[in-house]
C-alpha positions in Angstrom: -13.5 -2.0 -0.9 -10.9 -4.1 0.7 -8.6 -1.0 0.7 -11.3 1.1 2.5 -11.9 -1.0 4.9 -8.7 -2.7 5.9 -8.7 -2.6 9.5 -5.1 -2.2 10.1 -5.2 0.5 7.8 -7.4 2.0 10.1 -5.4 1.3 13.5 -2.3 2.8 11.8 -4.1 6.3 11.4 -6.1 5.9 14.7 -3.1 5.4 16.0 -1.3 8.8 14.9 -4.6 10.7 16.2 -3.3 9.7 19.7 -6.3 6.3 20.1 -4.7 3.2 22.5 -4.3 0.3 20.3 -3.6 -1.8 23.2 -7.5 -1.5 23.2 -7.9 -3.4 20.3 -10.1 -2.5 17.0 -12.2 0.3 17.6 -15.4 -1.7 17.1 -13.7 -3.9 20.4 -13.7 -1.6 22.6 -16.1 1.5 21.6 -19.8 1.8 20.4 -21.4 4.8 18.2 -23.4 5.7 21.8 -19.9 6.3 23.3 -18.8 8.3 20.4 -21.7 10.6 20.6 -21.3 11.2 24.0 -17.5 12.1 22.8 -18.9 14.7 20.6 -21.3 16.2 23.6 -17.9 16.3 25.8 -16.4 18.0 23.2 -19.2 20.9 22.9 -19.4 21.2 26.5 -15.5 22.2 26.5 -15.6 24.1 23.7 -18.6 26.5 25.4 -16.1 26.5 28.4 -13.4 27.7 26.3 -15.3 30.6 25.0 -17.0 29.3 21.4 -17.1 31.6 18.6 -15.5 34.6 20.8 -12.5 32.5 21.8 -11.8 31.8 18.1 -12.6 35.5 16.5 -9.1 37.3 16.8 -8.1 39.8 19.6 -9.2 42.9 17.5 -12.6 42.4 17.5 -13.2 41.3 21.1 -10.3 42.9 23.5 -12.5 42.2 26.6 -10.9 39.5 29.3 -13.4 37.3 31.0 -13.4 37.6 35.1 -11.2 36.0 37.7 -14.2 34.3 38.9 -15.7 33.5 34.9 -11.9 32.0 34.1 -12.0 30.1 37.3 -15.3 28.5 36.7 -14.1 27.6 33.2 -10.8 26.3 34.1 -12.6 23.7 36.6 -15.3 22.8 34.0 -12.6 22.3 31.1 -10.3 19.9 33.6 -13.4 17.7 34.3 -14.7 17.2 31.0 -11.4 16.5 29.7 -11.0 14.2 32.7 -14.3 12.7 31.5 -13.7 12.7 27.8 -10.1 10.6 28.4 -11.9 8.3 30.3 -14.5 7.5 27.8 -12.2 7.5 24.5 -8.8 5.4 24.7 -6.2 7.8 24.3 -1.9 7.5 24.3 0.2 9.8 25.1 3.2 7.6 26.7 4.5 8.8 29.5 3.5 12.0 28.6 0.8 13.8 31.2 -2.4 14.1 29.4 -3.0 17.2 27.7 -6.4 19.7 29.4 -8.1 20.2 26.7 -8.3 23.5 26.7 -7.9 25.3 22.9 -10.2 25.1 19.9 -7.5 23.6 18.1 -7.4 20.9 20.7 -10.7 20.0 20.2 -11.2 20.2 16.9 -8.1 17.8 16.9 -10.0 15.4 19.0 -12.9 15.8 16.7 -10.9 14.6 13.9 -10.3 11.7 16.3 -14.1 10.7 16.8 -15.0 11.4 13.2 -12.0 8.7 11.9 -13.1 6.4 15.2 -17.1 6.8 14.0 -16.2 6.0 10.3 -13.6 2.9 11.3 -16.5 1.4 13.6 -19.5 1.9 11.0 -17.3 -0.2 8.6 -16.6 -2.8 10.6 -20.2 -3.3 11.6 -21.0 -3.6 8.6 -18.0 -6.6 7.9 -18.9 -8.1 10.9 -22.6 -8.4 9.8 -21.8 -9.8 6.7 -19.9 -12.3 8.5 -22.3 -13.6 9.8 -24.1 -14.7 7.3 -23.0 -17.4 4.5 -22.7 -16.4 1.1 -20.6 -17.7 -2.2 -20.1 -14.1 -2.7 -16.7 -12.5 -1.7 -17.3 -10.7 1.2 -15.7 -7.3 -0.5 -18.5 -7.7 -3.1 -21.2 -7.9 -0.8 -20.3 -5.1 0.5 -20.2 -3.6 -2.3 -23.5 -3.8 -2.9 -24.6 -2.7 -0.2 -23.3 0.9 -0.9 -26.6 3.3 -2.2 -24.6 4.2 -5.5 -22.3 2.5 -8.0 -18.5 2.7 -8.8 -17.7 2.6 -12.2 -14.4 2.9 -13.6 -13.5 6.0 -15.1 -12.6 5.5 -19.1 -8.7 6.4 -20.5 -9.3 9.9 -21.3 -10.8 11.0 -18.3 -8.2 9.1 -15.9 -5.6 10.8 -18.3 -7.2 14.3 -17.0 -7.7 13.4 -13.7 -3.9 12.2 -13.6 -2.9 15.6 -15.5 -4.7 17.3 -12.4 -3.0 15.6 -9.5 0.5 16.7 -11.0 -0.1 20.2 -10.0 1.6 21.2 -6.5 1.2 24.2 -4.4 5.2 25.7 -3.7 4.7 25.1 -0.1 3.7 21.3 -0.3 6.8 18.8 -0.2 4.8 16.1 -1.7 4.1 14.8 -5.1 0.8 12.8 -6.3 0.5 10.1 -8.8 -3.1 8.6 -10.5 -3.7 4.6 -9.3 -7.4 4.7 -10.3 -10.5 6.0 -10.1 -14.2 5.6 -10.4 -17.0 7.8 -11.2 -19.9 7.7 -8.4 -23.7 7.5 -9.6 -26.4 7.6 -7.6 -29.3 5.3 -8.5 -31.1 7.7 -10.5 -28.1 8.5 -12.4 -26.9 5.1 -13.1 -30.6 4.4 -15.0 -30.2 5.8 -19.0 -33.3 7.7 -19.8 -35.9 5.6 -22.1 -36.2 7.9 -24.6 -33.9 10.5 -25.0 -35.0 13.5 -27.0 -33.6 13.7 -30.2 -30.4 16.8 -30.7 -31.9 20.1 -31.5 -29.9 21.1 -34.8 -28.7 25.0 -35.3 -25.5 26.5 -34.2 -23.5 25.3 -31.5 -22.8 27.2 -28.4 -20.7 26.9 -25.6 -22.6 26.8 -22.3 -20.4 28.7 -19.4 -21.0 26.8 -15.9 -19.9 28.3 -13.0 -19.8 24.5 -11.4 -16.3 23.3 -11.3 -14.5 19.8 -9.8 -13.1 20.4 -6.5 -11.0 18.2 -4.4 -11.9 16.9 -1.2 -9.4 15.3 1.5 -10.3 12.7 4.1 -8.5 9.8 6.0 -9.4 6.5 4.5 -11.3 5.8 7.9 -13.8 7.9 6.8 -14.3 7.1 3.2 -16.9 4.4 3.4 -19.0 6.1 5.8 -19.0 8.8 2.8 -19.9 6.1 -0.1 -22.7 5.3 2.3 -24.1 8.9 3.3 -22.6 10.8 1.2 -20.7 13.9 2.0 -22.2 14.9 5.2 -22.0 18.9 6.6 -19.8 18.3 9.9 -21.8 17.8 12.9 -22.3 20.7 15.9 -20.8 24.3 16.2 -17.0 23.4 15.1 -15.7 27.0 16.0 -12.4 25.4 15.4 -13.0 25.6 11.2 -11.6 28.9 9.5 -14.7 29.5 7.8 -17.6 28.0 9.4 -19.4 25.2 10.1 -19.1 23.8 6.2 -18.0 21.3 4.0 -14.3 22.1 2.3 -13.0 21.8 -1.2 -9.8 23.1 -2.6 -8.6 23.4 -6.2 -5.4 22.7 -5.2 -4.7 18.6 -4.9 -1.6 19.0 -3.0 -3.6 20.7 -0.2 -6.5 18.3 0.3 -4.1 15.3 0.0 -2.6 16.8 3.0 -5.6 16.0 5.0 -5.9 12.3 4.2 -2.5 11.4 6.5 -0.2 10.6 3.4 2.8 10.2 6.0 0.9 7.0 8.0 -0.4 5.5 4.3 1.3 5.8 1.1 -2.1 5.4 -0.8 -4.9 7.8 -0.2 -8.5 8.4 -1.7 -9.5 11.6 -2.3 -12.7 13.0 -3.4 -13.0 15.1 -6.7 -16.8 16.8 -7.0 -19.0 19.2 -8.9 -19.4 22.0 -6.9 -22.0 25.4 -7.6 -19.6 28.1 -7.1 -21.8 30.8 -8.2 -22.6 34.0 -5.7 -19.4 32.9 -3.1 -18.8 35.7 -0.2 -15.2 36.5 -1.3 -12.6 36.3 1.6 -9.3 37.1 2.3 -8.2 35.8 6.1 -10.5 33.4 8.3 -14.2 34.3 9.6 -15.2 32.1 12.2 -18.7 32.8 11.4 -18.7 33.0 7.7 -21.7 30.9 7.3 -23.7 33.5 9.4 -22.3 36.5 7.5 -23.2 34.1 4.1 -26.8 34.0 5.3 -26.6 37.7 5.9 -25.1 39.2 2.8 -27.7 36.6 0.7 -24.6 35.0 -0.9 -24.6 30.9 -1.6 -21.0 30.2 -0.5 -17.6 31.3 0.5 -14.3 31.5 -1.8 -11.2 32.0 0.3 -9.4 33.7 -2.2 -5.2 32.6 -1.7 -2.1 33.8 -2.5 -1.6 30.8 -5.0 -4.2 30.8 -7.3 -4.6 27.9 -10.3 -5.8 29.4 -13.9 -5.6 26.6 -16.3 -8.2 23.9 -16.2 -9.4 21.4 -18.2 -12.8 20.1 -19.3 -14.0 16.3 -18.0 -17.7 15.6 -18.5 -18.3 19.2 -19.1 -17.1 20.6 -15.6 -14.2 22.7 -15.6 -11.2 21.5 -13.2 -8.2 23.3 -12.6 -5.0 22.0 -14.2 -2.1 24.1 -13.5 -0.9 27.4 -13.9 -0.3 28.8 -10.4 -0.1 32.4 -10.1 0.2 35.1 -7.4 -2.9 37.6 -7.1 -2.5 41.3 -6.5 -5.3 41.4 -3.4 -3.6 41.0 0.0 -4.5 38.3 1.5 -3.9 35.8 4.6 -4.2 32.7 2.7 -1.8 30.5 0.8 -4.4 28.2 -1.4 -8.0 29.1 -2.2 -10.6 27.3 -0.4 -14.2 26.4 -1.5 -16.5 26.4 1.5 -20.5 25.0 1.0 -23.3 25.4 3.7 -25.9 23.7 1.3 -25.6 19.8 0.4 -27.5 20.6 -2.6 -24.7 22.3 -4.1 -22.0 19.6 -4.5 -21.7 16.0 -4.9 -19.2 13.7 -5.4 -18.3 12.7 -8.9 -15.0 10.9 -8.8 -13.3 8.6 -6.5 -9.7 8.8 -6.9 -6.6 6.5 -5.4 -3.8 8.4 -5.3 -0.1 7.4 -4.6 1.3 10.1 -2.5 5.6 10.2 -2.3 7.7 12.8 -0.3 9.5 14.9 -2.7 13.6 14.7 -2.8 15.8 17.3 -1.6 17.2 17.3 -5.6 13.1 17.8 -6.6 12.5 20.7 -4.4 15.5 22.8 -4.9 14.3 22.4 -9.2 
């Protein structure tokens, strides 16, 4: 817990994502409210910049807004930006701020409130604890204040896990080592049954599953806010995301380590879950509004099919998770790495929490 909530930690990323330290701690200087309003700010431009149609690609909408549409925009997008920078600390230097004025901008700035939100709920929660006197350790309490438990993970399965995190996609210049790892349970899961039913006898028979562990990425700002309400579907319209407003997995580890800033900490935590892949909408280049065409074509989910495709796995707990064994499909496709996308919470949960030591690769190891 002290990892996950180190503050300094925390400044160090915030800090990347463009936040003035010179503010102090988040929880010094900003307040959930403020970060809500941050998010409203941020839809407000993105409806300016043109939403879904901005971010579809210029073959399926060739028609250029008005001189008089483009000039109301243009004024709308330089106050709220003007109004957003004056709500949220930012540092540029001596750099002019940047108009926010691109869906990759905001989905940037995004990133920024979500790592802000999760830094802020954890220090609440520290500061409340603080407060009150306890022979406890203070990481313990907080501890138990999560809604599940952390157990760690026995020898074989952090053998798997750490078999798993050696695989790397060609076009990632890091490597990943296993530190530890815990398995999550919520409270119904951590209570054994009374009386489990005796084993039916007759032949055994392998049960196919199409679950399979996926890995999930996040900044370490954000992991407790996760051990405390789980894996939560991103909030608003993010037109930014490639496929939709959804939660991402990849089978890859190399590409969801990239999105828990390994170049600001050394030691990251990244998710590993069960996750239904049955029925996925099969892509092969990004559809802004894949979770509408999901709901349309009655599928479940959405499998971004990539260049780089894993086909070895092996079995922990009786979920399937990909090993190694990269190979090149034959489809054409715009994608490097597959991506898992889910629209329904009931169709993944976290089962491991894994530290992971992340190291830049050598020029010697990537010419091997």
């Amino acid at each position: 817990m002290k990892c996950v909530c180190d503050e300094d930690v925390h400044l160090g990323l915030l800090k990347q994502l463009k936040f003035n330290e010179a503010y102090g701690k988040p929880i010094d200087c900003l307040s959930l409210s403020q970060l809500k309003t941050g998010y409203e700010i941020l839809a407000a431009l993105e409806k300016s910049i043109g939403g879904k149609k901005a971010a579809r690609s210029t073959t399926r909408s060739r028609s250029a807004p008005s001189n008089t549409t483009a000039a109301t925009n243009s004024a709308s997008i330089f106050h709220d930006t003007n109004k957003y920078y004056s709500l949220i600390p930012h540092s540029f230097g001596f750099q002019v701020p940047p108009k926010i004025d691109s869906l990759a901008k905001v989905e940037a700035e995004r990133e920024l409130l979500d790592a802000l939100k999760g830094s802020i709920e954890a220090s609440m929660e520290m500061k409340d604890l603080k407060s009150t006197k306890s022979d406890k350790d203070i990481y313990q309490r907080l501890y138990e204040r999560l809604p599940c438990q952390l157990s760690p993970v026995s020898e074989d399965i952090a053998e798997k896990i750490g078999d798993c995190l050696k695989m790397r996609g060609p076009t990632h210049f890091i490597k990943l080592s296993y530190l530890d790892a815990f398995e999550l349970k919520n409270p119904e899961e951590a209570e054994p049954e009374p009386n489990p039913p005796p084993p039916k006898r007759g032949r055994k028979t392998t049960k196919k599953t199409t679950k399979r562990l996926l890995w999930h990425g996040t900044r370490v700002t954000n992991v407790f806010s996760i051990l405390m309400n789980g894996l939560q579907m991103p909030e608003g319209d993010r037109y930014g995301l490639m496929f939709g407003n959804g939660v991402y997995f990849a089978n890859v580890p190399t590409k969801s380590a990239n999105y828990c800033c390994p170049e600001v900490s050394k030691r990251v935590f990244m998710l590993l879950c069960e996750v239904e892949t049955a029925n996925p909408l099969v892509l092969y280049g990004s559809e802004v509004d894949a979770d509408e065409q999901v709901q349309q074509k009655k599928k479940l989910s959405v499998y971004a099919a990539g260049r780089h495709t894993p086909k070895e796995t092996v079995d922990i707990n009786g979920i399937p998770a990909f090993k190694c064994g990269l190979e090149e499909i034959e489809e054409e496709t715009q994608l490097l790495y597959d991506e898992y996308v889910m629209f329904d919470q009931e169709r993944f949960k976290i089962k491991y929490v894994v530290e992971v030591k992340v190291e830049k690769m050598t020029a010697a190891e990537m010419m091997a």
